[in-house]
Backbone bond lengths (Angstrom), bond angles and torsions (degrees), N, CA, C in turn:
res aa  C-N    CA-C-N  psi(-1)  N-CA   C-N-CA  omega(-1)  CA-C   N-CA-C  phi
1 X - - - 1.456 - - 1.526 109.72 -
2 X 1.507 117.12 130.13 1.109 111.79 -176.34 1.837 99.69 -95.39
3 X 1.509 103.83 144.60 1.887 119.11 -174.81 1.915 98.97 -100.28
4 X 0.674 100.08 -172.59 1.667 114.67 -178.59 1.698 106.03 -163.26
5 X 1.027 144.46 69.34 1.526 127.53 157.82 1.168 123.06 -58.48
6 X 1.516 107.56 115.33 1.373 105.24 178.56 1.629 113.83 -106.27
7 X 1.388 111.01 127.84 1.543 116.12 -152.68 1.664 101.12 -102.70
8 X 1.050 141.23 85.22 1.231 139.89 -168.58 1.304 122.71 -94.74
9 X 1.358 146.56 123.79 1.515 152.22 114.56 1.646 106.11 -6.67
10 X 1.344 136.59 69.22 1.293 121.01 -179.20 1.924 105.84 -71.67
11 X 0.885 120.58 167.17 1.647 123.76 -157.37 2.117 76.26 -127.75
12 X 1.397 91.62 138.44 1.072 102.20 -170.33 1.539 130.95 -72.49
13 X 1.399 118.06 91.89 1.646 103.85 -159.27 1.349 116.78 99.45
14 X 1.256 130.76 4.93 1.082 122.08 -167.72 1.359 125.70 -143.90
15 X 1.478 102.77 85.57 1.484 125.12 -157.16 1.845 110.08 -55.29
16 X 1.163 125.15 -29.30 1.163 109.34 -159.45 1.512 77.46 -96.80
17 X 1.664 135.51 -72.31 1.320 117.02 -162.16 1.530 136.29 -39.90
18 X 1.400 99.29 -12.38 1.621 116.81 166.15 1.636 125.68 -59.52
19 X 1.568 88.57 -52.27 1.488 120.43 -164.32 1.658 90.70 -70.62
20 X 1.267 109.10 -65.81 2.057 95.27 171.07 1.506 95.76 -46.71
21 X 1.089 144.44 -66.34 1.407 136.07 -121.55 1.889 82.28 -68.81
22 X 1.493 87.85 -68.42 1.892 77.06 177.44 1.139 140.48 -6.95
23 X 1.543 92.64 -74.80 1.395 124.18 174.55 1.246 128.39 -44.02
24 X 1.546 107.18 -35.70 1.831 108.99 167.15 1.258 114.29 -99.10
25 X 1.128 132.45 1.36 1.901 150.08 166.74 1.684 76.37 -59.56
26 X 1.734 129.62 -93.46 1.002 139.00 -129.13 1.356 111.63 -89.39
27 X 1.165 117.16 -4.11 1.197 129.92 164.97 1.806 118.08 -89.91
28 X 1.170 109.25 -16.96 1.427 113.22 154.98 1.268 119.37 -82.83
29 X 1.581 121.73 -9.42 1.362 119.80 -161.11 1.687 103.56 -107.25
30 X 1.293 113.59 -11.72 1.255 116.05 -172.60 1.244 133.84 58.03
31 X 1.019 147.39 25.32 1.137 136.46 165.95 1.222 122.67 -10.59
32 X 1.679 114.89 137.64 1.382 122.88 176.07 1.415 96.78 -95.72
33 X 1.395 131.01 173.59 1.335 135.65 -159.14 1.823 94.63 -105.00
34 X 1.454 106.76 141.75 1.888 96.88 -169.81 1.923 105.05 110.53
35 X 1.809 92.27 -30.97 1.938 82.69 -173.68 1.558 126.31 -70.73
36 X 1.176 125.27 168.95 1.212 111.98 148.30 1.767 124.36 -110.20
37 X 1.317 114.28 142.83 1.376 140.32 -164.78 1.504 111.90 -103.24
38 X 1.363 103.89 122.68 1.931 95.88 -170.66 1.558 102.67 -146.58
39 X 1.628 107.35 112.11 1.236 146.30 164.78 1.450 112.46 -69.73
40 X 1.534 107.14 123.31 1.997 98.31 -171.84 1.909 88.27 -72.85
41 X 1.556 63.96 -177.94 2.085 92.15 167.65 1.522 127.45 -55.29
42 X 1.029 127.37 110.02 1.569 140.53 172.32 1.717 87.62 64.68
43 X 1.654 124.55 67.92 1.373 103.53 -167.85 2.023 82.41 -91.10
44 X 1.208 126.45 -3.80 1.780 128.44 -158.96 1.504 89.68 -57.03
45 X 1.227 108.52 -43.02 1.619 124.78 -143.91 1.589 128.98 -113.67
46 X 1.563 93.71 -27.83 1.602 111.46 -151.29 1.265 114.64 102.66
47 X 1.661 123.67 -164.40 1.395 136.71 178.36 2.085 89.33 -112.37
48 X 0.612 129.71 57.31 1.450 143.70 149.33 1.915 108.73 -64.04
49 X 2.187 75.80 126.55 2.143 69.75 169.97 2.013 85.42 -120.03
50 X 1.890 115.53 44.38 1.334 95.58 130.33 1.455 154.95 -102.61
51 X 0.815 89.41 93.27 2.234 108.49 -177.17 1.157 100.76 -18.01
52 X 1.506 131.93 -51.82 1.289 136.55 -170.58 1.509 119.34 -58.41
53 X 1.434 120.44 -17.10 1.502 124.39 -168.44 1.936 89.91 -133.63
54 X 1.542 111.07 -39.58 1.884 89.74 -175.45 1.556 121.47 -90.30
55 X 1.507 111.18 -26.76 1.179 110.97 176.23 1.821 111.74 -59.86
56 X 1.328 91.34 150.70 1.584 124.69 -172.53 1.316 114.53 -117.09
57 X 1.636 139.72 160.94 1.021 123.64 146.71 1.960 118.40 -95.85
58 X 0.878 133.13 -143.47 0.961 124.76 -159.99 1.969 89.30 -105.71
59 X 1.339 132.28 147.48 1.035 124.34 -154.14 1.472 130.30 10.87
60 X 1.653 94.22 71.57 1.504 119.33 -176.11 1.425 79.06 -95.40
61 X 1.875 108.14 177.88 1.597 116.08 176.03 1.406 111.68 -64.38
62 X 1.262 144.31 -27.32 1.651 126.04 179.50 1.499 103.63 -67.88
63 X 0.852 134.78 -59.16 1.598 131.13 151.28 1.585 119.08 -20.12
64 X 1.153 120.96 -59.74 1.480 125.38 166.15 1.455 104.90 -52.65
65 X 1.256 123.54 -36.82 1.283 120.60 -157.96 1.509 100.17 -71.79
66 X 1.029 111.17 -60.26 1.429 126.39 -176.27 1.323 123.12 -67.93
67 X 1.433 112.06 -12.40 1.833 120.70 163.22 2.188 80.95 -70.93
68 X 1.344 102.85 -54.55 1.812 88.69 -152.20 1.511 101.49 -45.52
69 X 1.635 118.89 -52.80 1.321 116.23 -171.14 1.476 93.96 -55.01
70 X 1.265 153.75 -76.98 1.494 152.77 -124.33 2.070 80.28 -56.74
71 X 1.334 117.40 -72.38 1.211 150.26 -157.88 1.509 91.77 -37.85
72 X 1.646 103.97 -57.87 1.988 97.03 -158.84 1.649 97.41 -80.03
73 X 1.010 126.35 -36.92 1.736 119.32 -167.92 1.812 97.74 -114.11
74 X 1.442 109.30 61.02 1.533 103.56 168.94 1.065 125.37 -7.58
75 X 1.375 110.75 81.56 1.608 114.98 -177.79 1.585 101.18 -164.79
76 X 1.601 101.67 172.12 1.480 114.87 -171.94 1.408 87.19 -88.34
77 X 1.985 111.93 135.41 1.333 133.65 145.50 1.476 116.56 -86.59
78 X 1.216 105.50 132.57 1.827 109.72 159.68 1.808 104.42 -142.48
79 X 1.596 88.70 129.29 1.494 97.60 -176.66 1.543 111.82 -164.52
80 X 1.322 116.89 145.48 1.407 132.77 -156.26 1.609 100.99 -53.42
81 X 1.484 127.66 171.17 1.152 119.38 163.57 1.741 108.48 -175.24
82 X 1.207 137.92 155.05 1.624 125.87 -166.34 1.772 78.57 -127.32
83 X 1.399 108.68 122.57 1.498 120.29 168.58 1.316 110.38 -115.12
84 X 1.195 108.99 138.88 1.747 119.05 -174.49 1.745 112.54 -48.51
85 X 0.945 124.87 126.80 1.219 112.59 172.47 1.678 116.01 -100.34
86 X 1.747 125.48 163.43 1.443 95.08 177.44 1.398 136.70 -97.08
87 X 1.526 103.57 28.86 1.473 106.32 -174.36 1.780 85.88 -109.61
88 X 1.357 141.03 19.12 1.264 115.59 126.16 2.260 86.17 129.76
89 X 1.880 97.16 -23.47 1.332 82.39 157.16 1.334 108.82 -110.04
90 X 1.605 94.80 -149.45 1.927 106.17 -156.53 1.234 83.90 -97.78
91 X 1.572 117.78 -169.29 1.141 139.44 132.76 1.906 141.05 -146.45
92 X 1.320 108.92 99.79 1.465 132.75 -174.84 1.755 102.84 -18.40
93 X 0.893 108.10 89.90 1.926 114.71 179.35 1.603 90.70 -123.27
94 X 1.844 100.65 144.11 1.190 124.21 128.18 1.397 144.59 -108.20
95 X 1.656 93.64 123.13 1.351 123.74 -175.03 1.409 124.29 -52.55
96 X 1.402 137.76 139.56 1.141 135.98 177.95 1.401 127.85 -141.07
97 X 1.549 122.05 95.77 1.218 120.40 -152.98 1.943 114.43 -127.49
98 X 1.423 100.30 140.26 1.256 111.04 -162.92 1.855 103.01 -95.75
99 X 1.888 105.30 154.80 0.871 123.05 -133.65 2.153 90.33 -67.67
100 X 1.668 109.89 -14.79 1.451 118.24 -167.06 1.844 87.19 -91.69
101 X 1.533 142.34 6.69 1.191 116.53 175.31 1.553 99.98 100.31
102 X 1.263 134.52 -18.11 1.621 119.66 -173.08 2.212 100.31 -96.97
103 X 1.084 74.80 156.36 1.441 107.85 -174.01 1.964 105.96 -77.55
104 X 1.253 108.09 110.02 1.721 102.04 -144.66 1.954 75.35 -102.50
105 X 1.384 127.44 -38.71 1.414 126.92 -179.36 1.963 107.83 -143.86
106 X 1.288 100.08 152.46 1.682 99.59 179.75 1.602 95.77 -142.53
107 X 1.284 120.56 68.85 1.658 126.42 167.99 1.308 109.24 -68.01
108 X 1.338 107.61 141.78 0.959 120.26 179.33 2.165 112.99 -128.59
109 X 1.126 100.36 128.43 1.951 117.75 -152.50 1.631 93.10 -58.13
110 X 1.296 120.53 98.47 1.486 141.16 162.29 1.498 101.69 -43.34
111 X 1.104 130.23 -1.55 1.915 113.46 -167.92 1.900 87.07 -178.26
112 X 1.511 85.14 100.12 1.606 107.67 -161.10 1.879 83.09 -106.43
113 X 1.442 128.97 117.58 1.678 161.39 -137.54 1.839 83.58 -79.46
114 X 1.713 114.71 81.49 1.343 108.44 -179.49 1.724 111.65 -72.79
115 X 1.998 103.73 -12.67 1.801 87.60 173.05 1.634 117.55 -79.82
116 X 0.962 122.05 -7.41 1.887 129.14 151.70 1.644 123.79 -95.07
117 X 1.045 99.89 26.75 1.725 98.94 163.02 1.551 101.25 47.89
118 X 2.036 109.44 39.29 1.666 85.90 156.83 1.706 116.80 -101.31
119 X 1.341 117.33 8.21 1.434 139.58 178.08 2.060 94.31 -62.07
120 X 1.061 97.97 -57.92 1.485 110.84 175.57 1.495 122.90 -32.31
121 X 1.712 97.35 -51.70 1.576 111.32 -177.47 1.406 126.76 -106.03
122 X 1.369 105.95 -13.61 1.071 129.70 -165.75 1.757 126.58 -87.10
123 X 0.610 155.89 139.49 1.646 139.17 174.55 1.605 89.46 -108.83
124 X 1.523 101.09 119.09 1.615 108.91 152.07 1.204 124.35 -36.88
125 X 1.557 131.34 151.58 1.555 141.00 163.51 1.665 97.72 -87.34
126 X 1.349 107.72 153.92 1.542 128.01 168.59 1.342 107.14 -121.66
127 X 0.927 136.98 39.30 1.254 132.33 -168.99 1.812 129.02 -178.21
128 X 1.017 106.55 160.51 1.809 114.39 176.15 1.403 115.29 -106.98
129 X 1.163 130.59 150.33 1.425 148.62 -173.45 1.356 117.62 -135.12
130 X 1.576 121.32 124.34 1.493 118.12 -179.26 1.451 94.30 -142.94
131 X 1.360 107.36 150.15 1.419 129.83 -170.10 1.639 104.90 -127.68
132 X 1.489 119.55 160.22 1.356 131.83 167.40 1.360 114.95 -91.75
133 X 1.436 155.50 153.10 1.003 141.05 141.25 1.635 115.01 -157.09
134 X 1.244 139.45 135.89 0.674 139.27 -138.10 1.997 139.48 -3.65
135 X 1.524 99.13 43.51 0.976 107.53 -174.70 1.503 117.23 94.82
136 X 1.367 116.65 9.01 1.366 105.75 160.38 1.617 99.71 -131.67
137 X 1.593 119.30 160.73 1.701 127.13 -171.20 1.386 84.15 -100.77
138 X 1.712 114.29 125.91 1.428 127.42 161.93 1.524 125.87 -104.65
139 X 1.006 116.45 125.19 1.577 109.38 164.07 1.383 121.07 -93.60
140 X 1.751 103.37 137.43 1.837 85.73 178.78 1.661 87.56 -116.88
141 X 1.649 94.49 177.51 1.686 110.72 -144.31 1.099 81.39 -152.90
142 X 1.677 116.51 162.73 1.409 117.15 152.48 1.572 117.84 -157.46
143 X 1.465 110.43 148.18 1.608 114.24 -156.45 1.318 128.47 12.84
144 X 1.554 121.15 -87.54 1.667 114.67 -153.09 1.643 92.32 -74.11
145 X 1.257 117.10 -22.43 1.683 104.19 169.79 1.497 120.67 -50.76
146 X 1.238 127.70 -50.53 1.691 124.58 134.54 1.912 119.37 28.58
147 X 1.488 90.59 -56.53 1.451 102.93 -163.15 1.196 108.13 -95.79
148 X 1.173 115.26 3.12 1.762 110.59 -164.55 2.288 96.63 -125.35
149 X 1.050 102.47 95.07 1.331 100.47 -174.35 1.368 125.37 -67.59
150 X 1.412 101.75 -19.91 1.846 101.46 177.99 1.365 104.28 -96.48
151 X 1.620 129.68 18.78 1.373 105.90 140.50 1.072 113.04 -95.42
152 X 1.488 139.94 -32.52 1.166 114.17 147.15 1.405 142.13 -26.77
153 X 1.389 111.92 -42.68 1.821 112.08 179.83 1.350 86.25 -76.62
154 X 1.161 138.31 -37.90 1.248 129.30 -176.53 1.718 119.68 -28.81
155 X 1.169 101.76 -49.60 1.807 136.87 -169.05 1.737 92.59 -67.17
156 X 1.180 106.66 -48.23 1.257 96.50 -155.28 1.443 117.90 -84.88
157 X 1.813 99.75 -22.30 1.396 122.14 161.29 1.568 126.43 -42.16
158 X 1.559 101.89 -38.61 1.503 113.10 -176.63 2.076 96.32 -99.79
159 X 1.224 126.98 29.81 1.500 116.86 -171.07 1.266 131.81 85.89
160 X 0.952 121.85 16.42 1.545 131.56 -179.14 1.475 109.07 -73.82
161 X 1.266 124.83 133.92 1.039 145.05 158.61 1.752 140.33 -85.91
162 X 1.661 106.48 -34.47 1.075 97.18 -166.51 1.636 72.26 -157.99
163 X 1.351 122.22 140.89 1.681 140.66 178.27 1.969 97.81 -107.44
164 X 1.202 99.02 122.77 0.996 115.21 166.92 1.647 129.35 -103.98
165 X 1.198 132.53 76.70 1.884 148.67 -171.68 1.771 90.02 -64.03
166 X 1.300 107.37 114.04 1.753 103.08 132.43 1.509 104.20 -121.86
167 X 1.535 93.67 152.03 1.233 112.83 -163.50 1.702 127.48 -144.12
168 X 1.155 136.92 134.69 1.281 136.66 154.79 1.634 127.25 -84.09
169 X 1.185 104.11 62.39 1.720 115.43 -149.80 1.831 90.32 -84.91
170 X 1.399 101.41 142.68 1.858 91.69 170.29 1.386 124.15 -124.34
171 X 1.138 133.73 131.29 1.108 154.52 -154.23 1.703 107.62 -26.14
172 X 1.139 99.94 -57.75 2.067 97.33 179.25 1.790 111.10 -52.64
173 X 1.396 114.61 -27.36 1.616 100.67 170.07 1.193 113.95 -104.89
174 X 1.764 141.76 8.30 0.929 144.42 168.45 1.165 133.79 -11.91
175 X 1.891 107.00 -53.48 1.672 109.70 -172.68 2.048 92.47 -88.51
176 X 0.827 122.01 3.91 1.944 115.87 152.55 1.454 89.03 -73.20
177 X 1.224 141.31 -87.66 1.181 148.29 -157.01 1.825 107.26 -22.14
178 X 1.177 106.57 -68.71 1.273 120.24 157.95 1.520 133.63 -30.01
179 X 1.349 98.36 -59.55 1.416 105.99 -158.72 2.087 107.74 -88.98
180 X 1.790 96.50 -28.85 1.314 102.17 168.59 1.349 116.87 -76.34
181 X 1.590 147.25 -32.19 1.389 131.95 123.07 0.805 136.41 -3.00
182 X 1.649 129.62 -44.63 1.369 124.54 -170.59 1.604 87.15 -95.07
183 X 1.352 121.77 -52.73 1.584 109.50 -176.25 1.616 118.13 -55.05
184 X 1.060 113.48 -31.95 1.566 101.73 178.42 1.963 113.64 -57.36
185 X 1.859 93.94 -52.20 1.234 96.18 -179.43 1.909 124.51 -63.42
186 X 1.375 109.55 -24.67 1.470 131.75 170.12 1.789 93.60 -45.56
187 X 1.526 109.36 -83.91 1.160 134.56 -160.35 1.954 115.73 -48.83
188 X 1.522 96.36 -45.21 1.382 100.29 -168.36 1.825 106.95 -81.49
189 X 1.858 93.86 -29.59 1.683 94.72 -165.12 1.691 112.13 98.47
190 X 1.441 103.29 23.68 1.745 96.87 -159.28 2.025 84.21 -128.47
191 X 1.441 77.86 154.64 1.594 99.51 150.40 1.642 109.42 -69.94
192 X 1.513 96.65 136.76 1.711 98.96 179.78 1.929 102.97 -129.10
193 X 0.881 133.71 156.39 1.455 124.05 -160.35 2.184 83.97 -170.43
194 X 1.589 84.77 119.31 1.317 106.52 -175.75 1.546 133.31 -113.79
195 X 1.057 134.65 63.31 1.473 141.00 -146.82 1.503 120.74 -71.05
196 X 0.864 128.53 100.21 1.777 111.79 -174.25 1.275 109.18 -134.91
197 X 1.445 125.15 159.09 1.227 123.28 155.42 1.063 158.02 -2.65
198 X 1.527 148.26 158.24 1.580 118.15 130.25 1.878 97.76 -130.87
199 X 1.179 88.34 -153.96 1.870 101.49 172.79 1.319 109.40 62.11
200 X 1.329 139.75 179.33 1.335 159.39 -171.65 1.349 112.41 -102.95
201 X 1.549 96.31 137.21 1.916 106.85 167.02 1.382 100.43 -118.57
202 X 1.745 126.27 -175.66 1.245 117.40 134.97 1.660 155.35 -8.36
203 X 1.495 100.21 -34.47 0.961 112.21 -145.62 1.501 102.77 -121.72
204 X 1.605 113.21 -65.57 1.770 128.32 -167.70 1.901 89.66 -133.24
205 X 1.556 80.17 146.39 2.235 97.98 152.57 1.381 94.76 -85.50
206 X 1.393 106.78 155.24 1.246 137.98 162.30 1.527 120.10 -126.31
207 X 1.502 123.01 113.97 1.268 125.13 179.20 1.159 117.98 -99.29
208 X 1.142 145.20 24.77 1.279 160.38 119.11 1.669 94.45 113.71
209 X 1.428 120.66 -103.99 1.324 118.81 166.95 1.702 101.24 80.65
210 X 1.567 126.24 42.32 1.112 140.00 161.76 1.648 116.19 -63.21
211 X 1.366 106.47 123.28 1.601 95.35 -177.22 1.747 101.60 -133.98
212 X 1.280 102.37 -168.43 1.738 125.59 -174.87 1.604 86.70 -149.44
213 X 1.521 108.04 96.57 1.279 103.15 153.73 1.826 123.31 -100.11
214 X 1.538 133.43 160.60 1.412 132.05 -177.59 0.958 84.36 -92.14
215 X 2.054 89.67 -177.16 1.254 103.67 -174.65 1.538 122.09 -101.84
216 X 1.571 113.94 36.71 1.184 107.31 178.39 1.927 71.42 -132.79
217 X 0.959 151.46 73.34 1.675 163.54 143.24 1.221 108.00 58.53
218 X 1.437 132.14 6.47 1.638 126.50 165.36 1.668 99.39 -70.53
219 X 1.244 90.14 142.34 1.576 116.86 176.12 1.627 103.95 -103.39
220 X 1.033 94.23 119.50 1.943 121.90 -163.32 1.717 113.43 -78.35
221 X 1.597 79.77 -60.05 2.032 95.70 178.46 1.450 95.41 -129.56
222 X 1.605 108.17 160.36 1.304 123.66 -149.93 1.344 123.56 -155.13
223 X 1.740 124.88 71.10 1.852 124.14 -123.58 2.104 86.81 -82.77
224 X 1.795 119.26 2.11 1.175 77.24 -163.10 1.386 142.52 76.25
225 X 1.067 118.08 148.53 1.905 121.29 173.60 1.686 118.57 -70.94
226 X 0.935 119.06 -0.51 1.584 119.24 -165.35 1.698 101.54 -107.15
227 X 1.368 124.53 167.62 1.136 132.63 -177.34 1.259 113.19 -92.25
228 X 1.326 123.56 118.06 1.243 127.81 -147.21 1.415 122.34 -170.65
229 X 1.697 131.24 144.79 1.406 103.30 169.97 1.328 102.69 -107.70
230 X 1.426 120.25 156.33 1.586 108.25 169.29 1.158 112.52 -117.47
231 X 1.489 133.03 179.41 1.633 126.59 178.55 1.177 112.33 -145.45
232 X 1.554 123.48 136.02 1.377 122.48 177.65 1.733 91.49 -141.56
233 X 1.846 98.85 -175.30 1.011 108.96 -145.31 1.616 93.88 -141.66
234 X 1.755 102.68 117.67 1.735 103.40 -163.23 1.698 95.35 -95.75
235 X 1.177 127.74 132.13 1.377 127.84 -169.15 2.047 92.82 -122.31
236 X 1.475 105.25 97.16 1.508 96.21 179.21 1.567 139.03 -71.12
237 X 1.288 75.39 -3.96 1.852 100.99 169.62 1.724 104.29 -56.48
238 X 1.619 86.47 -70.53 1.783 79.58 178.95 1.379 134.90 -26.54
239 X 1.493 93.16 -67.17 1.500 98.45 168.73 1.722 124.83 -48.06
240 X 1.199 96.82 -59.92 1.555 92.50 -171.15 1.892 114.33 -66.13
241 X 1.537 119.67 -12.37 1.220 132.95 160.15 2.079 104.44 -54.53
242 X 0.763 69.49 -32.30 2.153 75.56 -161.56 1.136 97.84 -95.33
243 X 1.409 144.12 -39.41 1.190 146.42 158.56 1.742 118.91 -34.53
244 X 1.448 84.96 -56.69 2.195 108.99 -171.38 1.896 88.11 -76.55
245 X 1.472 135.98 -7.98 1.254 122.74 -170.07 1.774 114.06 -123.53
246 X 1.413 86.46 -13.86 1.318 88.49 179.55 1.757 109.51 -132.49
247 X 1.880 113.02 120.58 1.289 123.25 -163.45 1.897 103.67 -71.44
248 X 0.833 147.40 15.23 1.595 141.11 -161.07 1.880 94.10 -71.23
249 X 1.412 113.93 -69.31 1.247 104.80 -175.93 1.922 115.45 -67.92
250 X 0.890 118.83 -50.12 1.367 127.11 164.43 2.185 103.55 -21.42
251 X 1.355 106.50 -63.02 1.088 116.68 175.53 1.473 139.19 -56.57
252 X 1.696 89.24 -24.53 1.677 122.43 171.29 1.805 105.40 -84.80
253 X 1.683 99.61 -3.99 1.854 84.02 178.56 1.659 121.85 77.95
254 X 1.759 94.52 21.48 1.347 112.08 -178.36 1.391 113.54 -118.84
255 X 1.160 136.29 112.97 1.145 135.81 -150.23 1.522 109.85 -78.55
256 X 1.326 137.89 127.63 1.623 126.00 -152.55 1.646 103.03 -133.38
């Protein structure tokens, strides 16, 4: 399966200049039809907890946006998005949309970043999300979930194959960023694929540092600090070779 990380400079607040910015990121990157395409966390907007400019309703335009990408380069989109919730805030989900326009997963971020007051705005997720796509079951995830490993095993409990992180990660915890990537993918036996940022908001730098790690914790592709997409290449053989050879999950009472 071919991946696409798309490493974005989101412009602060400003949903449509994003949505081009995207748009010509991935349009330099080409996609072959079959890939999957991965947009960090709230990249429309920034990591903003204002409701008034990020919240969406439910096929609001970042949603549209990401049916158009699914639509022009037949392929799976996944990309951050803040959807209205009905107790009056949002809630930080990644979106997952297939190449015909349907909605393949709608996660919503189980561990909403209470040292930035997104607990405040945010409505927690209760739940896990897994998708099909070209023959492997994905879970997507996003940032401070990172830190919490048994929702990850969680994922893998129900079939997960490969954890998908978008993220607004900022530069002073970076090498966590890093190093908990490779441990998730170490631990579970999975492909792990980590999407984040770069450039400046208000608030934090972001050095981007988007990767594709395997499932024995080598990091494959490597987006670097610059704005950029990168591309690697998920081979499910591997995994399920290392899986069928090595007992760790088997031993955990997880069927492999």
């Amino acid at each position: 399966m071919n991946v696409h990380l798309v490493q974005i400079d989101s412009v602060w607040e400003d949903r449509s200049a994003n949505h081009d910015k995207a748009r010509q990121l991935i349009e330099r990157a080409s996609p072959l039809p079959g890939s999957l395409i991965i947009l960090p966390e709230t990249f429309s907007t920034g990591f903003s907890m204002n409701l008034a400019v990020t919240a969406e309703p439910e096929k609001g335009p970042t949603e549209q946006f990401l049916r158009e990408m699914a639509a022009q380069y037949q392929s799976c989109v996944i990309g951050g998005v803040v959807t209205s919730a009905s107790d009056g805030r949002g809630m930080n989900q990644s979106l997952v949309i297939a190449p015909d326009g349907s909605v393949l997963a709608r996660y919503t971020k189980n561990n909403p970043f209470s040292l930035g007051g997104e607990n405040q705005v945010h409505l927690a997720g209760t739940g896990i999300s897994l998708f099909e796509w070209q023959g492997l079951r994905i879970a997507p995830l996003i940032c401070y979930d990172l830190r919490f490993p048994e929702l990850a095993r969680s994922t893998i409990r129900a079939g997960a194959e490969v954890l998908v992180f978008i993220a607004a990660w900022p530069v002073k915890r970076i090498q966590h960023w890093i190093t908990l990537l490779q441990a998730r993918a170490i631990e579970n036996l999975a492909y792990v694929i980590g999407v984040n940022r770069c450039g400046t908001d208000p608030e934090f730098t972001y050095t981007g540092r988007s990767i594709v790690v395997d499932p024995h914790g080598l990091i494959i592709a490597d987006a670097a600090e610059q704005e950029r997409v990168i591309s690697a290449q998920i081979d499910p053989a591997v995994l399920r070779a290392w899986r069928s050879q090595f007992p760790a999950l088997r031993d955990a009472g997880i069927p492999s």
